[in-house]
C-alpha positions, -999 to 999 in steps of 0.1 A, spaced: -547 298 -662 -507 290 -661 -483 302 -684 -451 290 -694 -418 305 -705 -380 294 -706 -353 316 -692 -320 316 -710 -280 311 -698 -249 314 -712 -220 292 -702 -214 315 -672 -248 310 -660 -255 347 -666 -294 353 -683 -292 365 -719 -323 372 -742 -314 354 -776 -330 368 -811 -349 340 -815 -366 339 -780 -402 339 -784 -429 367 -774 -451 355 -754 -456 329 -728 -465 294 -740 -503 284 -726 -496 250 -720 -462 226 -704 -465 208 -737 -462 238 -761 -430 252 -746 -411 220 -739 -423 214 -779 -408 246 -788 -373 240 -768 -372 207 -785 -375 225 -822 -351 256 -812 -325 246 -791 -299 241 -823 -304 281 -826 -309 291 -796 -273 275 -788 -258 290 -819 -272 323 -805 -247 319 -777 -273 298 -752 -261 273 -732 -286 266 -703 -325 270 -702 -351 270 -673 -386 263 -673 -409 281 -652 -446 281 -651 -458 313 -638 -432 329 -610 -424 293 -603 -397 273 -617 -404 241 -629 -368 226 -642 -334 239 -649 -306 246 -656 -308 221 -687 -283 224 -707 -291 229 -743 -255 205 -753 -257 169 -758 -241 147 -729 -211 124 -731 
């Protein structure tokens, strides 16, 4: 069974750990790209710019930035 978990960047591309950044891995794609999609307002105002997706040691997508384009 897969797990999935988002890795965090500031503008500099260097990895932080923001206070809101959750536990434990998600169990499913859909539950972790849900939770992005309800956090990233604070996770930005928590200094995080970028995120990555992995599932297991394997990355899925990233950088995405967390900042609306245009």
């Amino acid at each position: 069974m897969s797990t999935w978990t988002w890795t965090f960047e500031d503008s500099a591309g260097k990895s932080v750990k923001p206070p809101s950044a959750p536990s434990a891995p998600f169990p499913s794609q859909a539950d972790a790209e849900g939770w992005i999609g309800e956090s990233y307002q604070q996770l930005v105002s928590e200094g995080v710019d970028a995120v990555r997706l992995f599932e297991d040691d394997t990355e899925v997508y990233g950088p995405m930035s967390l900042h609306p384009t245009g």
